[in-house]
N, C-alpha and C positions, 0 to 999 in steps of 0.2 A: 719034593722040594721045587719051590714054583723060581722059573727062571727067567730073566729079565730078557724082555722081547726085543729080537734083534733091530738098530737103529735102519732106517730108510736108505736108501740106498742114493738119495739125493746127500745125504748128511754126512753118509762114510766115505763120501766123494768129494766132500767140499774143501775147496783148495785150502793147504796151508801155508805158502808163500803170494805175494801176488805173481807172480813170473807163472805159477799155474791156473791163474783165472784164466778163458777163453773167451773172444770176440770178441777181448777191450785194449787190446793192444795202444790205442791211440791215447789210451789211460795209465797202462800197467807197463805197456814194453819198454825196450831201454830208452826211449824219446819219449815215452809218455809224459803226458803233462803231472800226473801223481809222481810217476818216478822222480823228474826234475823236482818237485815240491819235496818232495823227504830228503834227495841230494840235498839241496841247501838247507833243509832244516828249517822248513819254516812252513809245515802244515796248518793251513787255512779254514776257518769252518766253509763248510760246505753243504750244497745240493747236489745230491745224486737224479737225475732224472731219467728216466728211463723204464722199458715195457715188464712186464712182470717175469721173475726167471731169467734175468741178465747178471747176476749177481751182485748187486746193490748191497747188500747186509753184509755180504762177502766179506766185498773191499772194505767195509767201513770195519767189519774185524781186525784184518789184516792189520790196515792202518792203523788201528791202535796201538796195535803188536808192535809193529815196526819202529813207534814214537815214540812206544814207551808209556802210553796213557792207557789209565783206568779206563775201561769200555762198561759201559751204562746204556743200557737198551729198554726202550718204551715206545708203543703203539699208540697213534696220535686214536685210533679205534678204540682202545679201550682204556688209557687216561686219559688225566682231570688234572685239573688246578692243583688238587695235592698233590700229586703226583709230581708233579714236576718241581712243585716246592722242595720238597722232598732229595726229590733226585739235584737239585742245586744249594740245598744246605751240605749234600753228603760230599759234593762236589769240591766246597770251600774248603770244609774240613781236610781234605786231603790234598789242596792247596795249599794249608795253611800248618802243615806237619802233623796230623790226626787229633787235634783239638776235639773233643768229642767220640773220638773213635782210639781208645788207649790202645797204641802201638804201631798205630799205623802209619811209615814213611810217607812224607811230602811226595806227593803224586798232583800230574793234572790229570782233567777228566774229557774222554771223549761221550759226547752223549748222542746216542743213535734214535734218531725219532723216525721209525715207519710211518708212512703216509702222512707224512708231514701236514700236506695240504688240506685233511681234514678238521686241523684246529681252526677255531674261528679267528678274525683277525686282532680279537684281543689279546686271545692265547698268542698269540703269534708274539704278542709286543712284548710277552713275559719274556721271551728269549732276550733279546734288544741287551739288556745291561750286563747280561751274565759271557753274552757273546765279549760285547762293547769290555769289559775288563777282565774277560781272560779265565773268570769262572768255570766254562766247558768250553772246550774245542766241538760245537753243534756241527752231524751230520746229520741232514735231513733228507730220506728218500723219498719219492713220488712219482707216480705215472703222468702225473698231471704237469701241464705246460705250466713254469714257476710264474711264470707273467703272468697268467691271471689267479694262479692258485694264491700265490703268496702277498703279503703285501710289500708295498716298494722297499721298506724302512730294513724290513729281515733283508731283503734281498741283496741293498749297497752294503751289507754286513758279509756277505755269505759270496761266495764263488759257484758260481752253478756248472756242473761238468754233466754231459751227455753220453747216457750208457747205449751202447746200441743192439737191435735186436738180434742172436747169434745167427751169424750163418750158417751154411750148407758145412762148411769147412769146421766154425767151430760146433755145431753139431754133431760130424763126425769123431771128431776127437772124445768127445763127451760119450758115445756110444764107446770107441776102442778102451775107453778107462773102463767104463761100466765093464766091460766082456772082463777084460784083466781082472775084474772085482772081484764076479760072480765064478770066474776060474770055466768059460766055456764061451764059445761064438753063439751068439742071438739067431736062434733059427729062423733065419729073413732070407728069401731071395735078395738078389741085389735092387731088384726093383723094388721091393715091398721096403728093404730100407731106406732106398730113397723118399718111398712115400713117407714113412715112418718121420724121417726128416720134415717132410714138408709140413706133416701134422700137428707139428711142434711149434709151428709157428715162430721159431726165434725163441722156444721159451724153454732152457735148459733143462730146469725145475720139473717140466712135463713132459719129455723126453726121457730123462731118469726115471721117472716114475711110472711112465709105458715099459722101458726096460725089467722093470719091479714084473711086472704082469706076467713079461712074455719070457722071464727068468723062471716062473712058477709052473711053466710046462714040460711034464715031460722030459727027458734027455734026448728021446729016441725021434722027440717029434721032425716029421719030415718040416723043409725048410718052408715057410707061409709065401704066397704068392700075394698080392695086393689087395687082391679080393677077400682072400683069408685074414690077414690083416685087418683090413675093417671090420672084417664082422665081428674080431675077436675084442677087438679096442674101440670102445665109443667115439665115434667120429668128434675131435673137439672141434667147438664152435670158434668162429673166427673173434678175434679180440676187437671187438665195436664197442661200446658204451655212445648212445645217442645222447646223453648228458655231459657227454668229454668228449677232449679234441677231437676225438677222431673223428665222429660227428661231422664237424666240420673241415676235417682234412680231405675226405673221402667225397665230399657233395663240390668240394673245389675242385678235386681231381676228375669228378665229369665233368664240371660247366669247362675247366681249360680242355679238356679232352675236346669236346662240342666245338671250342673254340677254335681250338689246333686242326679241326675237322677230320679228326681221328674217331670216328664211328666204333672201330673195333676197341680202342681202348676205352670209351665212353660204354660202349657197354660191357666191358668189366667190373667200371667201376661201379655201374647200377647192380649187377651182382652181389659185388661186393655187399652192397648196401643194402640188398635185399636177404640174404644168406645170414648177415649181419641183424636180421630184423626191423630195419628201418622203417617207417610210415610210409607207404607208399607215394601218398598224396604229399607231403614232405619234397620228396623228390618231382612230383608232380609243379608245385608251384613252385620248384627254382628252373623248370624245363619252360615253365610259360614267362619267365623273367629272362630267360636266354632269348626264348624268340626275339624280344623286344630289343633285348640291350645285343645280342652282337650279331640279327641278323637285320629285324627291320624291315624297310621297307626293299630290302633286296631280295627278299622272297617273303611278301605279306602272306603267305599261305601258313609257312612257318608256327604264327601264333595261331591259327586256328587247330592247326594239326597238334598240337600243344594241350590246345584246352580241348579236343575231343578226345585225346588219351586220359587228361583228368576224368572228362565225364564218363568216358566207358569205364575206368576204375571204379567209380563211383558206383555204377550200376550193377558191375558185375566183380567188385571183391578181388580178393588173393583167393587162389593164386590166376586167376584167369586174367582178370583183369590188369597184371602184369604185362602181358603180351603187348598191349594197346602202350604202355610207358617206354616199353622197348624200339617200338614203331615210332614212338617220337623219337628218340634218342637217334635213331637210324637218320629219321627226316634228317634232324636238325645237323648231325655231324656232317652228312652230306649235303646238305644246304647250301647256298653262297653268301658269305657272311660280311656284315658290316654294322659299325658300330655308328654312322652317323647321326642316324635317330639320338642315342643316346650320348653324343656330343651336342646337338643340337639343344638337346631339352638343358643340356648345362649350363651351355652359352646364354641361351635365352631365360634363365634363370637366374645366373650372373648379371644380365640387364636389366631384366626386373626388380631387382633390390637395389640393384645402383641408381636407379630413374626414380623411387619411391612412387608416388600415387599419380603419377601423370594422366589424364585423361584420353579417352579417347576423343579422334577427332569430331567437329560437331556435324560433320556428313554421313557419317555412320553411325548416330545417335539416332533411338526411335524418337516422334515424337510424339504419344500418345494424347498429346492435351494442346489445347491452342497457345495458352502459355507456351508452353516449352516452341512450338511452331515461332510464335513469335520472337522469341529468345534466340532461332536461330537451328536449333536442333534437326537435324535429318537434312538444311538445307545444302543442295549441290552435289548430295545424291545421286551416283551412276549404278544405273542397276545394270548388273552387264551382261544378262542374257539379251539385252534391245541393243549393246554395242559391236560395234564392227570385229568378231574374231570370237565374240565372247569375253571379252577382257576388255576392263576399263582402263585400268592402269592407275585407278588411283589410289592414294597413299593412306594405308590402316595403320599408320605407326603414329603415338601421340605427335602433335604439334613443338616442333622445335626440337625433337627428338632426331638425329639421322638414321639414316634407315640401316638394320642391321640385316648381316646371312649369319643363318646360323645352320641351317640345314645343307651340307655339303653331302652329295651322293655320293658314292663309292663308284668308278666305272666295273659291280661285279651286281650278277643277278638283274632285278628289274629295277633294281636303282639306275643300270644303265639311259634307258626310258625316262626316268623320273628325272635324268638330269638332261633330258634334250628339250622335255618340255621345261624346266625351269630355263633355259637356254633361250628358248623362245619365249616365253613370256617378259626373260629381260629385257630381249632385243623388241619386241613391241614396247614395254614400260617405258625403254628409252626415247623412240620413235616417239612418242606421246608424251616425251615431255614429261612427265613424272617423277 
């Protein structure tokens, strides 16, 4: 007689109250913001946001449980259109005291949509009425940041709540359950549990499911040390996706890192991103965009050292050509930084659209042709290597325009320099009448 295979050990562990979910306390504990919201009695549709294995589908069980609603679940992965039709005619019906469903009491409906954010933004508007009069109570999960996932219209509809990744602490608890399960202690040293932790990334769901593994050993097995550990559990890969935020979370956290002139954390985060499998070169042209924008001309070395990390990448690949990306990252954290370049080009960008097409003056005009000679062009011309200092002191800014600064040096790096000669050059431009 064939016996039904025992449930995962993620599923025979999933909480039945919310008071037993872990890591989401700022959700579920007695202040939680769900808590308050079922106190008053007035659960909201919602977005759950948050990393995978924080338990998202959880709570939205829970939640129905607690309110008293039909719980309705669909994967925005593998429905459609009907689907959802579907799931909101059954919806009304039991809104509406079982009209189509003989026998079935007047219920409302919780509708649970996985991965929300991969419906396109029409799908998305099918929600919109059924939200708007009360058809489903819509909870939608997603990794993805709802600001760009979602469109605006769902969103002033929906309450967006952030699940966070577990920690070290609710990790732990999550293991002491699991042991309680399986009826015996996880043969781990205490180091290797800790690793065990670390491996998990925040991610409950993969935690359990390591515990699955290392449940299937032995009774007798002596306790795994860190090293055994690994080799027995495939090392998981860190949670990147270069097409989601993270992406872009992670390439911010080195340029501020570079900024902050934190070197050692500037190159974690290039780790990160490389571990992660990031483009190398990706990373490369936001290192030769920092040169510019927050170092400048207070070490112009800066950008070169930049682009010859791109080009030894270039030449010599992963993983060698690594090395060379790191070297910058080192330059530039340690570098002395300023950002006036890149206030400068702003300012003087700001004047250029406010002035429109003003020309330049007619002394710094070529003029290739007698016409133009005659018209004026080129004349009063100081060419200033025949003037006294080298400087003429006269005026490149159109006519009737006043003259603007826009490049202020920083007193750090070789801007210091850069601003004694600007110094001097005023103090002559003055003297000269200019």
């Amino acid at each position: 007689m064939q016996t039904d295979a025992p449930k995962p050990l993620a599923d025979r562990l999933r909480p039945q109250a919310l008071d037993e979910v872990v890591g989401q306390d700022h959700l579920v504990g007695p202040q939680g913001s769900l808590t308050r919201m079922l106190d008053r009695g007035s659960l909201a549709s919602l977005i759950l946001w948050g990393p995978p294995g924080v338990g998202k589908t959880t709570i939205a069980r829970l939640l129905a449980a607690r309110a008293g609603l039909h719980f309705t679940q669909l994967s925005a992965v593998f429905s459609g259109v009907a689907d959802l039709k579907k799931a909101f005619e059954e919806a009304r019906n039991r809104r509406n005291g079982g009209q189509g469903i003989l026998g079935q009491p007047r219920q409302g409906t919780m509708l649970f949509v996985d991965e929300i954010h991969r419906f396109n933004r029409a799908q998305q508007d099918g929600f919109l009425p059924v939200v708007e009069d009360g058809t489903v109570t819509l909870v939608g999960a997603t990794t993805e940041n709802p600001s760009f996932a979602l469109n605006g219209a769902l969103l002033s509809r929906c309450q967006v709540l952030v699940l966070r990744r577990l920690d070290d602490e609710a990790l732990e608890r999550l293991l002491v359950r699991a042991e309680a399960e399986i009826g015996r202690a996880l043969p781990l040293q205490q180091e290797a549990r800790a690793a065990l932790r670390a491996m998990a990334d925040g991610d409950g769901r993969y935690v359990l499911n390591m515990v699955e593994q290392l449940a299937a050993l032995p009774a007798d097995t002596e306790p795994l040390d860190p090293m055994q550990l690994a080799d027995l559990l495939a090392r998981r890969a860190a949670l990147y996706d270069k097409d989601r935020e993270e992406h872009y979370n992670l390439i911010s956290a080195l340029h501020k890192s570079l900024r902050g002139s934190d070197a050692d954390g500037a190159l974690y985060w290039l780790a990160r991103m490389l571990t992660g499998g990031e483009d190398p070169r990706f990373i490369a042209r936001r290192l030769v965009r920092f040169a510019s924008e927050d170092i400048g001309m207070a070490d112009p070395a800066a950008l070169t050292q930049a682009l010859a990390a791109w080009e030894t990448y270039e030449r010599l690949g992963s993983p060698e050509g690594e090395l060379a990306i790191a070297q910058a990252v080192v330059y530039l954290g340690t570098a002395p930084k300023s950002n006036a370049l890149y206030v400068a080009l702003g300012e003087a960008t700001r004047a250029a659209r406010a002035t429109g097409s003003l020309t330049p003056p007619m002394h710094i005009l070529n003029a290739p042709t007698r016409m133009m000679k005659d018209l004026g062009y080129g004349s009063g011309y100081a060419y200033d290597h025949d003037a006294e200092d080298g400087f003429s002191g006269q005026n490149y800014f159109p006519d009737g325009m006043a003259r603007g600064t826009y490049y202020r040096p920083r007193e750090r790096g070789f801007e210091r320099e850069v601003s004694k000669r600007l110094a001097y050059w005023a103090k002559l431009r003055q003297e000269k009448g200019a």
